[in-house]
C-alpha positions in Angstrom: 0.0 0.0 0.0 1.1 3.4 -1.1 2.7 5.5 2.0 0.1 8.2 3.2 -2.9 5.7 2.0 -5.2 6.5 4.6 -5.3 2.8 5.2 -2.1 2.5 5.9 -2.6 3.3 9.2 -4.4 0.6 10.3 -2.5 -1.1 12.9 -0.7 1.8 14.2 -1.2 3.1 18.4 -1.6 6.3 19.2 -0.6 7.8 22.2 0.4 4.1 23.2 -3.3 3.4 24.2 -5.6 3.1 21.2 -5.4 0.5 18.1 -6.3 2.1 14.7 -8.7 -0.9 13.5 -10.7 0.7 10.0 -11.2 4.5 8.7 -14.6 4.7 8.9 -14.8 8.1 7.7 -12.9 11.3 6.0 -13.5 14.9 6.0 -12.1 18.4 5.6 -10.3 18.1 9.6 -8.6 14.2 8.3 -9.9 10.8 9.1 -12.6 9.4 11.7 -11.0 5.9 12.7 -12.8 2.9 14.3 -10.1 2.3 17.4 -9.6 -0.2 19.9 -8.4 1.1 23.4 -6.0 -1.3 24.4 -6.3 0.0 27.9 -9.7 -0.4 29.1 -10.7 -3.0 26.0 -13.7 -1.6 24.4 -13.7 0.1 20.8 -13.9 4.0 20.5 -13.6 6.8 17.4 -10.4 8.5 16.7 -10.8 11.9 15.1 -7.6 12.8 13.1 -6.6 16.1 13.0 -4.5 17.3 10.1 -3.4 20.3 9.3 -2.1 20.6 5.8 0.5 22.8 4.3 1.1 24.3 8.0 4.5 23.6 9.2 4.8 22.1 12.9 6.2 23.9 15.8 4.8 27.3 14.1 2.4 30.1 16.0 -1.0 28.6 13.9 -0.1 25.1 14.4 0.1 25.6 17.7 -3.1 27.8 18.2 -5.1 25.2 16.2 -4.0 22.7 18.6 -4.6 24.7 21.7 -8.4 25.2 20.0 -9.2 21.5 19.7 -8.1 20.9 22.7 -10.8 23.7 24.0 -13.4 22.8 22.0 -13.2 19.3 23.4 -13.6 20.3 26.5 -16.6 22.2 25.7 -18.1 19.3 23.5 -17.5 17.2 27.3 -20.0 19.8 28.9 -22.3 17.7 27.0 -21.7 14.3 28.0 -24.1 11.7 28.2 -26.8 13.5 26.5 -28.8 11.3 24.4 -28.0 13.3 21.2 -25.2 14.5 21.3 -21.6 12.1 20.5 -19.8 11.6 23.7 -16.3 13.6 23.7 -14.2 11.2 26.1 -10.4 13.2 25.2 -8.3 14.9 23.5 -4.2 14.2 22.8 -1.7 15.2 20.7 0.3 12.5 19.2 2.9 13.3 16.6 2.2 16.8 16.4 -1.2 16.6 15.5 -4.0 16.6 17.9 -6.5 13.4 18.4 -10.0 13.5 19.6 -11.2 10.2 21.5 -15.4 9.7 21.1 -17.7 7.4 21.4 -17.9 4.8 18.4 -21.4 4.6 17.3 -21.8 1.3 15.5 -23.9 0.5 12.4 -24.3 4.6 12.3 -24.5 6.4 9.1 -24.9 10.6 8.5 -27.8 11.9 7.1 -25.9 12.2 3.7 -25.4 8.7 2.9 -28.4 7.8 4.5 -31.0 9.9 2.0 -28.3 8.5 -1.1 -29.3 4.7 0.1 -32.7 5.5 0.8 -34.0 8.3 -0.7 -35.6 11.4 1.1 -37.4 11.2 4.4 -40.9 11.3 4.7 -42.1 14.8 6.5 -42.8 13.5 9.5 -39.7 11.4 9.9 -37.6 14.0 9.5 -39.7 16.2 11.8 -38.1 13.7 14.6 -34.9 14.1 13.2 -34.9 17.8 13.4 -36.7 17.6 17.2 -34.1 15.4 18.2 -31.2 17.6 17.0 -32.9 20.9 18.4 -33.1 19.3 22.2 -29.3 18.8 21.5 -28.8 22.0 20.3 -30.5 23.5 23.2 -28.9 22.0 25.4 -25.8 23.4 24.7 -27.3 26.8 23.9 -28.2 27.1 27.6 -24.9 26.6 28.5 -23.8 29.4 26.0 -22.1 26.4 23.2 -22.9 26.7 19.7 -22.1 24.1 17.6 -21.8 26.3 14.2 -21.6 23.4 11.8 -25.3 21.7 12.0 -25.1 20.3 8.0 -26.1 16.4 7.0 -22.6 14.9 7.4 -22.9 16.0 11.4 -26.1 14.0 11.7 -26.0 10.3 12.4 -28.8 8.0 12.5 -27.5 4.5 14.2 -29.9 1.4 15.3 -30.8 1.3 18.8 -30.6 -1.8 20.9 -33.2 -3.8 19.2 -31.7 -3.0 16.3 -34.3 -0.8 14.3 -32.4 1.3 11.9 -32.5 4.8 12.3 -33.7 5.2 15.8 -30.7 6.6 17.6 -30.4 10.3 16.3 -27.1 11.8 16.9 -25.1 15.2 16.6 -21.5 15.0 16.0 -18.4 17.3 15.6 -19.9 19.6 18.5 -17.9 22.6 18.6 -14.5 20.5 17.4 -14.2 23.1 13.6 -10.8 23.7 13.6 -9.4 23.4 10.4 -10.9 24.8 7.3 -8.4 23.1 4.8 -11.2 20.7 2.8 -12.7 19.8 -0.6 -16.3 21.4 1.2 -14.7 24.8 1.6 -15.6 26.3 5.4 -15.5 29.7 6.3 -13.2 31.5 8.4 -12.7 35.0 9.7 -9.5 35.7 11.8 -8.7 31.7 11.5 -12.1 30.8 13.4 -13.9 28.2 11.8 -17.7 29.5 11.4 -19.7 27.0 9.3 -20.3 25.3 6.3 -21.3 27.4 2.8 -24.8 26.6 1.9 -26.1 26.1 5.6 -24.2 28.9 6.9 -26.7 31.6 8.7 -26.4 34.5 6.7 -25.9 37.6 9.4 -22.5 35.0 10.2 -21.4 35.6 6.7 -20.9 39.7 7.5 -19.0 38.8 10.5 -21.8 38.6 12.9 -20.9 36.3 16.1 -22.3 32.9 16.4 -25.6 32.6 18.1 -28.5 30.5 18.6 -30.2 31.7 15.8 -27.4 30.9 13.5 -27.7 27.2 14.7 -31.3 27.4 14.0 -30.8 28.5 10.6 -28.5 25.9 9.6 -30.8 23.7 11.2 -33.3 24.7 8.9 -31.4 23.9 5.6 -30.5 20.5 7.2 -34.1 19.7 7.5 -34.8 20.7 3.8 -32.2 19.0 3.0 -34.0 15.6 5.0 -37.1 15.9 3.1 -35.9 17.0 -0.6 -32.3 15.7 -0.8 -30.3 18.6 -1.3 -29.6 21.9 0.4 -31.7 24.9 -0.3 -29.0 26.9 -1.3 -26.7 24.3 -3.4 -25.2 25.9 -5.8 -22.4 25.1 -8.1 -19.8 26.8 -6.3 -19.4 28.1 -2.6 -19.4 32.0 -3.5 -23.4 30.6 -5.3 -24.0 29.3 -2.3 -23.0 31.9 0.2 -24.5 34.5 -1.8 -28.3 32.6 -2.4 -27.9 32.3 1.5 -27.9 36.1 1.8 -29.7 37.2 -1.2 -32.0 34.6 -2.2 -35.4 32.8 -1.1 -35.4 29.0 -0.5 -37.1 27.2 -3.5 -40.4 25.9 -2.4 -40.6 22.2 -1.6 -41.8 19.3 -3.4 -41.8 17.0 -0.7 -42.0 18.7 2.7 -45.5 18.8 3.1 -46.4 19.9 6.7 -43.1 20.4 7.5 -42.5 23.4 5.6 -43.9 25.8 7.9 -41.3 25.4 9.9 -38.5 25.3 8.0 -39.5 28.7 6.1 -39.4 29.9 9.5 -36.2 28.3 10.7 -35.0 30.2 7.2 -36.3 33.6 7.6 -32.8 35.8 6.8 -33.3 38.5 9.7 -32.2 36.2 12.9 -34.5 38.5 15.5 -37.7 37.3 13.0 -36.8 33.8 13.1 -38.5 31.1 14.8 -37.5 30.3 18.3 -36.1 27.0 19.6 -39.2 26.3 22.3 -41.6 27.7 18.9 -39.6 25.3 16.9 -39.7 21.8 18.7 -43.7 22.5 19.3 -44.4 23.0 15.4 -42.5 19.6 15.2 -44.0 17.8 18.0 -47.3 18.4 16.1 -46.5 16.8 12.9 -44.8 14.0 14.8 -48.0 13.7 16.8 -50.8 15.3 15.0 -53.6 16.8 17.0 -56.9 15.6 17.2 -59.2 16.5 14.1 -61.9 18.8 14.5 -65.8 17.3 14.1 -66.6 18.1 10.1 -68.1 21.3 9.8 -71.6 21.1 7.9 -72.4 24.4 5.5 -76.3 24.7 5.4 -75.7 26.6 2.6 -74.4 25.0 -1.0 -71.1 23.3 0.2 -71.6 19.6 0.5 -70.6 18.5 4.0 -66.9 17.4 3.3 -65.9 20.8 1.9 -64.4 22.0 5.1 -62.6 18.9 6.1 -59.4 20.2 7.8 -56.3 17.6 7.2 -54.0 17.1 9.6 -51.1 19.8 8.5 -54.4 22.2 8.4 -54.7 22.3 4.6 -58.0 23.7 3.7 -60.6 21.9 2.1 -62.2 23.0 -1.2 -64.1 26.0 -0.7 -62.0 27.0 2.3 -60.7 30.3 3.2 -56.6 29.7 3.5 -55.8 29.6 7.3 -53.7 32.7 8.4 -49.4 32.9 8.1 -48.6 31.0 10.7 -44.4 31.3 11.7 -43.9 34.1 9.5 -44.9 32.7 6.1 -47.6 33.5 3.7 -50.8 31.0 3.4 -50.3 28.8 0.3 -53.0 28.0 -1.2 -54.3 23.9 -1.7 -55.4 24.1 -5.3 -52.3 26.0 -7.0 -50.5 22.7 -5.9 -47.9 24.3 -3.7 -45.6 21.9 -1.5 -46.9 23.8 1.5 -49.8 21.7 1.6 -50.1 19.1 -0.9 -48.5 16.4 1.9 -49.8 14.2 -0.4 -47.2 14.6 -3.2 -44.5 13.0 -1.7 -46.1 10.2 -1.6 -45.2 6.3 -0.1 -41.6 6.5 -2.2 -40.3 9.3 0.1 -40.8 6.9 3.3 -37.6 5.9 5.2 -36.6 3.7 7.7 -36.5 6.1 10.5 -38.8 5.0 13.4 -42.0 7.6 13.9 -45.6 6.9 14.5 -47.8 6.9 11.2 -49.0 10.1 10.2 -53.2 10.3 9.8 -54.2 12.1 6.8 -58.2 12.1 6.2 -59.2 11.5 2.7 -62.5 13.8 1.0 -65.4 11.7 0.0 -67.0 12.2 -3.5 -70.1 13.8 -3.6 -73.0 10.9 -4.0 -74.4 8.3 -1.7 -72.3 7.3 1.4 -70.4 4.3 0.2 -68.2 2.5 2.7 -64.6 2.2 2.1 -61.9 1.0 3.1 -58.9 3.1 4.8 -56.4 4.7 3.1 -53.1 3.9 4.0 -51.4 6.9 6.0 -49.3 9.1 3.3 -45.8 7.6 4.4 -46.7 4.1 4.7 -43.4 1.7 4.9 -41.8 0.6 2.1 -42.3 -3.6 1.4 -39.0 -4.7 3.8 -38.4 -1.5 5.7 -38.4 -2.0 9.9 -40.0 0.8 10.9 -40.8 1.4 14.4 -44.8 1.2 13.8 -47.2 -1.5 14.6 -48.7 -3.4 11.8 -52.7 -2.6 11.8 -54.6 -5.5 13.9 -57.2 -7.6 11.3 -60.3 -7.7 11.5 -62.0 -9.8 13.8 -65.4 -12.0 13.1 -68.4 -10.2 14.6 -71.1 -8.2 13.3 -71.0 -6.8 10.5 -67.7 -8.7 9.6 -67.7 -11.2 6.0 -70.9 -11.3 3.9 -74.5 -11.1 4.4 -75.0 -14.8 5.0 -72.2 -14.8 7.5 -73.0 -17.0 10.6 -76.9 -16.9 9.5 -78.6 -19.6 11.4 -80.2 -22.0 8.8 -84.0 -21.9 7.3 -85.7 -19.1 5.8 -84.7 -16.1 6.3 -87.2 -13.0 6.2 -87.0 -9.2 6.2 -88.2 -6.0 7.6 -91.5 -6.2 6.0 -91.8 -10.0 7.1 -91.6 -11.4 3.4 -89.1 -13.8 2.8 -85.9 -13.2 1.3 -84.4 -14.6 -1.5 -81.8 -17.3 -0.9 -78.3 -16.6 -2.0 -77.1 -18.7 -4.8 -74.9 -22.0 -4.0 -72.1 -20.7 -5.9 -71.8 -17.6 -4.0 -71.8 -19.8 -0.9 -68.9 -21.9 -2.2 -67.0 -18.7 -3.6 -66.9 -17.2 0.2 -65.9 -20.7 1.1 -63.0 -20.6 -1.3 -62.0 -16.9 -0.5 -62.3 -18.2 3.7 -59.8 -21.2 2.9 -57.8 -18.9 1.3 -57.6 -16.3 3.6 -56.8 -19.3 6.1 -54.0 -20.5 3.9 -52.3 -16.9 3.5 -52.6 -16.6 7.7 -51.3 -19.7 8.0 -48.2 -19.1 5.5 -47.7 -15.9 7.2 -47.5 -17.0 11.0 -45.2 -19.5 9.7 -43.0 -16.5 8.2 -43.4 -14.4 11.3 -42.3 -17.4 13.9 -39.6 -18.9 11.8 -36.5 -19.4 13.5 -33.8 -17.5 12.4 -30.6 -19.4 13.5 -27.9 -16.4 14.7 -24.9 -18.1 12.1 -27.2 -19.4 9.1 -27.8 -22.9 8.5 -24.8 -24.2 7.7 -23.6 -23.6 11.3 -26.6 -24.9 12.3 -26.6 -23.5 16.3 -30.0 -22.3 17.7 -28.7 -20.0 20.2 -25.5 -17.8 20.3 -22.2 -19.2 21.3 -21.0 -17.7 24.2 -17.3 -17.4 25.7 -15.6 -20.8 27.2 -18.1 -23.0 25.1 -16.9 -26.1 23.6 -18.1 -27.3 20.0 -18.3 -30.4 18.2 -17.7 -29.8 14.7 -19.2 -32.2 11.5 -16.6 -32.6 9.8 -14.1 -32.1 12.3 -12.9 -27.6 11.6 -9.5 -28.5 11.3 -10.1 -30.3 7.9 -12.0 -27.7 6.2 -11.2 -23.9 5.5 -14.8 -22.5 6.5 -16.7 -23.2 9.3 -18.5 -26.5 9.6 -21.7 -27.6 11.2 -21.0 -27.1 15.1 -22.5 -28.6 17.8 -22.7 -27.9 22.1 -20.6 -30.1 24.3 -22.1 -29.0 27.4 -20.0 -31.0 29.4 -16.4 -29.4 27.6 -15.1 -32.9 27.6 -16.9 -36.0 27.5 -17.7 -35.4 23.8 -14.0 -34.9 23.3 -14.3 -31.4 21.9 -12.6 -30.2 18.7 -12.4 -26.5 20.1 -13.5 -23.8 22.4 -14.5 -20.2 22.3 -11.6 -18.2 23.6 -13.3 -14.8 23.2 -15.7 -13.0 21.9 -15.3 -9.9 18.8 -17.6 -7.5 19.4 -17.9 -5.6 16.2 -19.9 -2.3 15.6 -21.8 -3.6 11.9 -22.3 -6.8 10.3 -19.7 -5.6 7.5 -16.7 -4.8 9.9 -17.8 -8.1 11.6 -17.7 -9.7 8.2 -14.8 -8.0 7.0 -11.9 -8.1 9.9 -13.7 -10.9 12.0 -11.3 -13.6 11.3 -8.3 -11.1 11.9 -9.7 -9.8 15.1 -10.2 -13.2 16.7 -6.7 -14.6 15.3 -5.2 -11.4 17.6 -7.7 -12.3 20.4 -6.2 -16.3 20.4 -2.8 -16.0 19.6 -1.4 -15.4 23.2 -3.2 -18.9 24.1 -2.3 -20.7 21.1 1.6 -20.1 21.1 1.1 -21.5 24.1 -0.8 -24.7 23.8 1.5 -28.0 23.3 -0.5 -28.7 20.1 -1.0 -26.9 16.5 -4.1 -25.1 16.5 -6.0 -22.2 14.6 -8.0 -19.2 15.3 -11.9 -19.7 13.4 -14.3 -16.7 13.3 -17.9 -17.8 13.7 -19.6 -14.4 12.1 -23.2 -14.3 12.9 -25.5 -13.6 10.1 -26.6 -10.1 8.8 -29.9 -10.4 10.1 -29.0 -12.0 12.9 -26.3 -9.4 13.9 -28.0 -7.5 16.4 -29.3 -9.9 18.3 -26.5 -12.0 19.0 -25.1 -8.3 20.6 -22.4 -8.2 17.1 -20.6 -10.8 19.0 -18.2 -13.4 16.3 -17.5 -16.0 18.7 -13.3 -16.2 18.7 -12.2 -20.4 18.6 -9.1 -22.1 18.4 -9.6 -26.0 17.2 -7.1 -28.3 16.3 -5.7 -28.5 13.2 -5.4 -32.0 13.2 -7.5 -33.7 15.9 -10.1 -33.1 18.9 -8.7 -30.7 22.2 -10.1 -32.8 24.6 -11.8 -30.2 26.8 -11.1 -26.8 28.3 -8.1 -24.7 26.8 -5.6 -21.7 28.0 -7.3 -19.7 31.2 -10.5 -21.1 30.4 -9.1 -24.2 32.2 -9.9 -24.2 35.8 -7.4 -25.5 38.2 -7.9 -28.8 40.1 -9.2 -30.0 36.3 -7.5 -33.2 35.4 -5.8 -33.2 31.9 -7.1 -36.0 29.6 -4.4 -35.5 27.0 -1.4 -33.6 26.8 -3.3 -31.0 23.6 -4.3 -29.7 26.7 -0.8 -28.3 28.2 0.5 -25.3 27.5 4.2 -23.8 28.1 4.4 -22.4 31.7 1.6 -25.0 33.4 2.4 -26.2 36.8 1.2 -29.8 37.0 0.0 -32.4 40.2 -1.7 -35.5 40.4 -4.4 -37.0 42.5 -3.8 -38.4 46.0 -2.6 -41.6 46.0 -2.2 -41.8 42.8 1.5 -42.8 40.8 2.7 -40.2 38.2 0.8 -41.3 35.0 0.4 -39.4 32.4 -3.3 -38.4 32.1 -3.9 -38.2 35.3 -1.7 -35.0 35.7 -4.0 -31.9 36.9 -3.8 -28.4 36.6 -2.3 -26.3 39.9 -1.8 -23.1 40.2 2.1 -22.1 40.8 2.2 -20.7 43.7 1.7 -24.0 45.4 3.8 -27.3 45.5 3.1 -29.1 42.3 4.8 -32.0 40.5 6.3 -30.2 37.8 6.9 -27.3 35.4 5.7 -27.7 31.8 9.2 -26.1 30.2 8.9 -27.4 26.6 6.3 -28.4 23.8 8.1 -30.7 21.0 7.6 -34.0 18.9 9.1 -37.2 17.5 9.3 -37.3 13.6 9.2 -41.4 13.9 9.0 -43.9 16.6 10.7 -47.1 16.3 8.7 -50.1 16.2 8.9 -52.5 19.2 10.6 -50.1 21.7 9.0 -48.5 24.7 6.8 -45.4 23.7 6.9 -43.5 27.0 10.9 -44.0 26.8 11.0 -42.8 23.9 9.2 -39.6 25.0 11.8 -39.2 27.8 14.5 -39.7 25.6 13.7 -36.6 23.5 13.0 -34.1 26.2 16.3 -35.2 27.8 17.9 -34.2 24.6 15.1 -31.0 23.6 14.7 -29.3 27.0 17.8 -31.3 29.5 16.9 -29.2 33.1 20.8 -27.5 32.4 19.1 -25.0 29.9 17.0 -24.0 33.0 19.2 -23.4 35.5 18.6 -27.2 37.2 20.8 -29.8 37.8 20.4 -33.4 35.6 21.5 -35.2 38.6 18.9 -33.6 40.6 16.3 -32.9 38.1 15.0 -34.4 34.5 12.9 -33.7 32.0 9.7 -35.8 31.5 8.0 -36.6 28.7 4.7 -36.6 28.7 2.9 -37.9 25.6 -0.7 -37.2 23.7 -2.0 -40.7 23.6 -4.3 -39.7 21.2 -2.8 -38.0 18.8 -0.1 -40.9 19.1 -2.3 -43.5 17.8 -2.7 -40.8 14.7 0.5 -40.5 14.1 1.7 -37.4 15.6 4.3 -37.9 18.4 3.5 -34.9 20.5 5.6 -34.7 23.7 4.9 -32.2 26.6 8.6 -31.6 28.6 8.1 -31.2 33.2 10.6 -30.2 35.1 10.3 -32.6 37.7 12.4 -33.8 41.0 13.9 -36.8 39.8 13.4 -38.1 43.7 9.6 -37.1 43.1 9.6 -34.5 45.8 7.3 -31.5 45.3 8.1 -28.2 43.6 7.9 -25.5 45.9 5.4 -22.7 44.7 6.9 -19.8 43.2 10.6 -21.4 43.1 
C-alpha cells in the first residue's frame, strides 16, 4: 500500500493506548478511525486532526492545537446527553492533535443515509430535526454553539433492538478547527464558522455565532432531510453563500407539513426567526398530530366534506386559507404548492426512520355514502423497511364482519317487511368458502413466516442459540479439515464429547460488515497469546453471525481455536480451571504447573492443573515431537528420551543429577500418528516443587 494511504494506518497506536482498526470516515479536519483502546478494552472513534501545508512547531499550528483541545472540552460539557456524541479526550500525538469519542456502531450521517434511501418522509424527518434541536439547546443554555449543524454532522445508528435509524445523533460539536477541505468552510481571523450553503447568513458579514445561526443551519439540514439537497446548493461556494444572503429558498416538493417550519427556521433576519421552544412544538405536532376537528356542515351550498381540515391544516375546497402561521404567507391547496399538498410526496419518500404513522383524512366524492376501506397513511413503509410502527390489527369476526350470510342460522330467512328473502345462490356460498380457505392459507403461511427461527450463524452452522465465551463445540466434519466453518454442535460437558475446540473470546464488532470483513483477523489477535502456548498446532476460526442476525446475538463473532489435526479434549488456556485433570497432553500449555491426584502414581493423564504458587509435581518447560518412533521399543521411553535431549533441566538453571525432564505424551494423537511430547521439570526423587521457586 502506497505510503500516506489513509489505510495505511491501520495497525498503528496512538498515544500508546488506542489500536487504529478501519477508517470509517474522512472529512475536511482528516480521518474518523474505528479504534480499539487497548487500555480499558472496548472500541472508540479517533478523530484525526490534520493540518495541511502548516509547518509544525509554528504560531497557527500551535493555536489550532490549543483550540481542539478547548473545544473538546466544551463538546464534554455535553456528555451523556442522548444526542449529542460523547467527547471522552483529546491528545496530541505526533504533532497533531487526536480526539477520543464514542464509536457509534452500524451509524451512518444523514448524507449517505437519504443516497441509500431516498428522502425522508415529513414526519420522519420532523423527529430528526426535534431530536437535534433538544441537543442544540442544550448546549445553547450553556452558552455552546455548535456552528456546523449540516447532514454529514447527523448520524442516525440502530438502537438496541436493532431498528435502523432510531438513535439520532449530533456530532463534531464545537470541534471546527481546520478549514483546509474539498467542502470549503469559512473563516474569519482563522475561526472556523460553518459550512457554505447552511451557513446563517448575518454569520457571513462577521456577525458572532448565536442560537439563531444554529437554527438556521438547522433549517437547511431539515430541507435538506425531506428533498435531498440543500436549499442553497449551488455550483460553487461563492453561489452558495450568496443565495444564502440574497436569495429565497425554492419551495418544496416534498416537505408537506413540514415546511412551515423550515421557512421559518429560514427567515434571513435572525430577530424574525423562529424560536427554539416555537420550533420543537411546530415539530411535536407533525410527529403527533392533533386531534381532528368534528366536520363542519355548510347549510348553505357546500356539501358537508368541503371543510374537512387535514391534519397539517390544509383547507378543504371551498376554504378560506388559514392565516401565516411562523412568518410565512398561506399557500394555497389548489395552486399545488408543496406547503400543503402532503400528499405529493407520496409512499416513495418513506424511510426507515422509526416515527408513528401520520393520519391524513381523505375527502369523499359527492353521491351516496359508500363505505370504504382506509387509506393507508401518506408515508406508509416501504415492502422490507423495519419501521418502528405497529402493523394494523385484522379484523376480527363479529357483526357486520364477512358477507351477508355470515354466521346466518339455517331456514328461511325473512325481512323487515316480514316477506321472505331470496336465498343466495350456492355458488356464492362456495365462492366465500373458497375466498375463507384462502384467507386461512395466507394466515397460516404468514404465521409461519413471522415465527420462523432465524438461526444467529445461518444454517450451515446450524446453532440455535449464540455461542457464548468458554463454550466447547463439536464440529461435523471435524474444523481442522476444512477452510470455513463446519456444522458445530454444544458439548455442554467441555469434555466428554471430546471437543474439537472452544470459544476463547468474543469480537464484538460495531456492523455486520466490519464483523464480516476483519472478523477472522480480530479473533486470530484475540487467540494467539493462548495458542503459542498450547502444546498442540491449533487455529484461530471466526464464527460471524449472520446479517440479520447481527443485532441480536449483541455483534458478537465468537473467537475459537480448534485443532488442526484432531479433537482438544476439553477446556483450553485460562479457560481451564485449576484442580481440572488433563485428559491428553493437547491440553498443556508452556508455563503449566502440573500435580496428580492423591494416591495416585505419576501417570500421564492423570496429571492436573495447579496453580504455581503452590507445590506441584512439575513445570511444563517445553512443547516438542518425535518425527518417527521405532517399532517394538518403549513409547513412553522414547518420550523421555527426546525431552532429555530437547529441553535437558541444564538449559534451566537445574541440575540433571537432581532434576530431569519428563515426557509426557498425547496418547491420542499418538495413535494418529503425531508424536507430541509435553517436557516437566520434575524432581527426579519425586519430591514436590515448591510454589513460586
Amino acid at each position: 500500500m502506497a505510503p500516506g494511504s489513509p489505510k495505511s494506518g491501520v495497525g498503528r497506536i496512538i498515544a500508546g493506548r488506542y489500536r487504529l482498526l478501519d477508517q470509517v470516515g474522512s472529512g475536511g479536519m482528516g480521518h474518523v478511525w474505528l479504534a480499539h483502546d487497548q487500555r480499558l478494552d472496548c472500541d472508540v472513534a479517533l478523530k484525526e486532526i490534520r493540518f495541511r501545508n502548516l509547518p509544525d512547531g509554528g504560531e497557527e499550528h500551535e493555536s489550532r492545537v490549543a483550540r481542539a483541545r478547548a473545544e473538546a472540552r466544551h463538546a464534554a460539557v455535553l456528555r451523556g446527553h442522548p444526542h449529542v456524541v460523547t467527547v471522552h479526550d483529546v491528545l496530541e500525538h505526533e504533532g497533531l492533535p487526536w480526539i477520543v469519542m464514542e464509536y457509534v456502531a452500524g451509524a451512518e450521517d444523514l448524507r449517505d443515509w437519504l443516497a441509500r434511501r431516498g428522502p425522508l418522509a415529513p414526519a420522519e424527518c420532523a423527529r430528526m430535526g426535534l431530536a437535534v434541536l433538544d441537543a442544540l439547546t442544550a448546549g445553547h443554555e450553556r452558552g455552546i454553539m455548535h456552528r456546523d449543524v449540516k447532514p454529514a454532522n447527523i448520524l442516525l445508528a440502530p438502537d438496541r433492538t436493532g431498528m435502523p435509524g432510531a438513535r439520532i445523533l449530533l456530532t463534531d460539536y464545537g470541534i471546527s478547527v481546520q478549514p483546509d477541505s474539498p467542502e470549503t468552510r469559512w473563516t474569519r481571523t482563522s475561526i472556523l464558522v460553518g459550512t457554505a450553503g447552511y451557513l446563517a447568513p448575518e454569520r457571513t458579514t462577521g456577525g458572532p455565532a448565536t442560537a439563531a445561526a444554529d437554527l438556521f443551519s438547522l433549517g437547511c439540514t431539515l430541507y435538506f432531510g425531506v428533498e435531498g439537497f440543500g436549499p442553497f446548493d449551488r455550483g460553487t461556494d461563492l453561489a452558495a453563500i450568496t443565495a444564502v444572503v440574497l436569495e429565497e429558498a425554492p419551495p418544496p416538493r416534498r416537505a408537506g407539513a413540514l415546511w412551515p417550519v423550515v421557512e421559518a427556521l429560514l427567515i434571513k433576519d435572525p430577530a424574525r426567526r423562529i424560536s427554539a421552544e416555537d420550533a420543537a412544538a411546530a415539530l411535536a405536532r407533525i410527529i403527533t398530530p392533533e386531534p381532528h376537528p368534528p366536520t363542519q356542515v355548510d347549510t348553505g351550498s357546500q356539501p358537508p366534506w368541503a371543510r374537512l381540515v387535514t391534519s397539517d391544516g390544509a383547507p378543504g375546497p371551498g376554504m378560506a386559507p388559514p392565516d401565516e402561521r411562523f412568518g410565512g404567507p398561506a399557500q394555497n391547496q389548489s395552486t399545488g404548492s408543496p406547503a400543503r399538498n402532503q400528499s405529493s410526496s407520496g409512499p416513495a419518500q418513506d424511510q426507515g426512520l422509526a416515527t408513528p404513522a401520520a393520519y391524513t383524512p381523505t375527502a369523499q366524492a359527492p353521491g351516496p355514502y359508500t363505505p370504504t376501506a382506509q387509506a393507508p397513511g401518506a408515508y406508509a413503509p416501504r415492502p422490507g423497511q423495519e419501521l418502528g410502527r405497529s402493523a394494523p390489527s385484522a379484523p376480527q369476526p363479529g357483526p357486520g364482519f364477512g358477507p351477508p350470510w355470515y354466521g346466518a342460522p339455517p331456514g328461511p330467512v325473512t325481512g323487515p317487511s316480514g316477506r321472505r328473502r331470496r336465498k343466495r345462490p350456492r355458488v356464492l356460498q362456495a365462492l366465500a368458502a373458497v375466498l375463507l380457505a384462502l384467507g386461512l392459507t395466507a394466515g397460516g403461511v404468514w404465521y409461519a413466516m413471522a415465527h420462523k427461527v432465524v438461526l444467529p450463524y445461518g444454517d450451515t452452522v446450524g446453532l440455535a442459540e449464540p455461542l457464548r465465551k468458554g463454550d466447547c463445540v463439536v464440529g461435523d466434519p471435524s474444523p481442522g479439515s476444512v477452510a470455513g466453518v463446519p456444522r458445530l454442535t454444544l458439548d455442554p460437558s467441555c469434555g466428554n464429547a471430546v471437543p474439537d475446540g472452544q470459544v476463547m473470546a468474543l469480537y464484538k464488532a460495531p456492523s455486520f460488515e466490519v464483523a464480516d470483513r476483519q472478523g477472522a483477523d480480530r479473533c486470530e489477535e484475540l487467540t494467539k497469546g493462548t495458542a503459542e502456548k498450547l502444546a498442540w498446532n491449533v487455529r484461530s476460526m471466526a464464527v460471524v453471525p449472520t446479517r440479520q442476525a447481527f443485532h441480536a446475538t449483541g455483534g458478537n463473532v465468537a473467537c475459537l481455536l480448534v485443532g488442526k489435526h484432531g479433537p482438544m479434549y476439553g477446556p483450553l488456556g485460562k479457560l481451564r480451571p485449576y484442580g481440572m485433570t488433563f485428559k491428553d497432553a493437547t491440553q498443556i500449555q508452556r508455563g503449566d504447573c502440573l500435580g496428580h491426584e492423591d494416591g495416585d502414581a505419576l501417570v500421564y493423564t492423570h496429571y492436573q492443573l495447579v496453580a504455581c504458587d503452590k507445590n506441584h509435581v512439575g513445570l511444563v518447560i517445553q512443547i516438542t515431537h518425535l518425527k518417527t518412533v521405532a517399532s517394538g521399543e518403549d513409547a513412553d521411553a522414547q518420550a523421555n528420551d527426546q525431552c532429555a535431549a530437547d529441553a535437558p533441566p541444564e538449559d534451566f538453571g537445574r541440575s540433571s543429577a537432581v532434576f530431569w525432564s519428563h515426557g509426557l505424551r498425547s496418547t491420542g494423537l499418538w495413535a494418529k500418528g503425531y508424536y507430541l511430547v509435553v517436557c516437566s521439570l520434575e524432581h527426579r526423587d519425586k519430591s514436590p516443587l515448591p510454589g513460586n521457586e
